[in-house]
C-alpha positions in Angstrom: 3.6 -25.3 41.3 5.1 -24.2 37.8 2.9 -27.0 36.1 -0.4 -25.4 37.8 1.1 -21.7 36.5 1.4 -23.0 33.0 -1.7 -24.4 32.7 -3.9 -21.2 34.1 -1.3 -18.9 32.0 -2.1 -21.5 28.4 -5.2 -20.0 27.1 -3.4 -16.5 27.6 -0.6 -17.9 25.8 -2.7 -18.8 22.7 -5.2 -15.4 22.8 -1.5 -13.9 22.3 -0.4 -15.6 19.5 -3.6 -16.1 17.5 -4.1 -11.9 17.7 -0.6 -11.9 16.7 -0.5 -14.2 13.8 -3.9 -11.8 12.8 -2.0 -8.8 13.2 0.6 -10.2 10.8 -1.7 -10.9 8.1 -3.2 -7.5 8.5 -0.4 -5.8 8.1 0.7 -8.3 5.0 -2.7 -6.7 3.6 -2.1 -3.5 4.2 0.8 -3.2 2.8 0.5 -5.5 -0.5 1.0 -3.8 -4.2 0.3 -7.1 -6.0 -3.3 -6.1 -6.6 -3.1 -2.9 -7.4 -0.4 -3.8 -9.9 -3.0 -6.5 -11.0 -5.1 -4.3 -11.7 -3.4 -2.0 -13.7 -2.2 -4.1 -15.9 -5.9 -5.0 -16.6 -6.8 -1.8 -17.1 -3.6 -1.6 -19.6 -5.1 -4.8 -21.1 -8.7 -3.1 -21.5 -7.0 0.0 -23.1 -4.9 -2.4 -25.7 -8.4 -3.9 -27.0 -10.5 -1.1 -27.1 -12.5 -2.0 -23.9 -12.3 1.2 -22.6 -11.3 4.9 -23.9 -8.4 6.9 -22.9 -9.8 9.1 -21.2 -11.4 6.7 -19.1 -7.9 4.4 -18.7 -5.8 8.1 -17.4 -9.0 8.3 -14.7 -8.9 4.7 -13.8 -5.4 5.1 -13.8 -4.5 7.9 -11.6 -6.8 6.0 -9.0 -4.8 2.8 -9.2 -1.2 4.8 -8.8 -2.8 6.5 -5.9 -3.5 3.8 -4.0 -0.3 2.3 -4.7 1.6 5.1 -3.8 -0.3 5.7 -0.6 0.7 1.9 0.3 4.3 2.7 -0.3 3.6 5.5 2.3 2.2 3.1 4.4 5.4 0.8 4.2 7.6 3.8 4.9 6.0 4.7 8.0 5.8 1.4 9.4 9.6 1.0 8.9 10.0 4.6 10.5 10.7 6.3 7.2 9.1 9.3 6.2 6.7 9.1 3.3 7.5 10.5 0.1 5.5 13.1 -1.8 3.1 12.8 -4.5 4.0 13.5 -7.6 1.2 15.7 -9.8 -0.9 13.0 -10.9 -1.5 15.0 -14.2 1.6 15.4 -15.3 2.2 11.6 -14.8 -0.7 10.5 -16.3 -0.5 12.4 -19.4 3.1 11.3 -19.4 1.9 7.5 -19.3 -0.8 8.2 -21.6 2.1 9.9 -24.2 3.8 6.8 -24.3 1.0 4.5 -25.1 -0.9 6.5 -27.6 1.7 5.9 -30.7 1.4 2.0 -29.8 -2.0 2.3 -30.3 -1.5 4.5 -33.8 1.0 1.7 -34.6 -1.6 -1.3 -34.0 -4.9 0.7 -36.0 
């Protein structure tokens, strides 16, 4: 009787663990800096060879440390944490952008 029970109850059994294994990944997505952080150190990269301007890097910038921070929020919440507040994105950028203009005056 248990063998019959098993074997009606198996493709339940594996519906349950493929959509969690998916849920799993999802959430790895969801919740993974390592582009974003790719990404800006590309954009840092652009900046160093003249690719793009600095105006355009503090813009492209700001973006990328939004999304990042929003995933931290993410991670927060999913651990039952409250999320943390934004800092002014101006006042970090231009603080960011401070510290790589005299590289840049060193390098010209």
């Amino acid at each position: 009787m248990f063998l019959i029970d098993d074997l009606l109850s198996l493709p339940v059994s594996g519906i349950k663990f493929v959509l969690r294994t998916l849920q799993q990944v999802a959430e790895e997505q969801y919740t993974d800096t390592a582009p974003g952080k790719r990404r800006l150190l590309e954009l840092q990269l652009a900046l160093e060879s003249g690719e793009i301007s600095e105006q355009e890097y503090v813009r492209q910038e700001a973006d990328i440390l939004r999304e990042l921070r929003e995933i931290e929020n993410r991670k927060r919440r999913m651990a039952g944490a409250e999320p943390e507040e934004a800092p002014a994105v101006n006042a970090l950028s231009s603080c960011r952008l401070a510290t790589t203009r005299p590289a840049m005056r060193d390098r010209a």
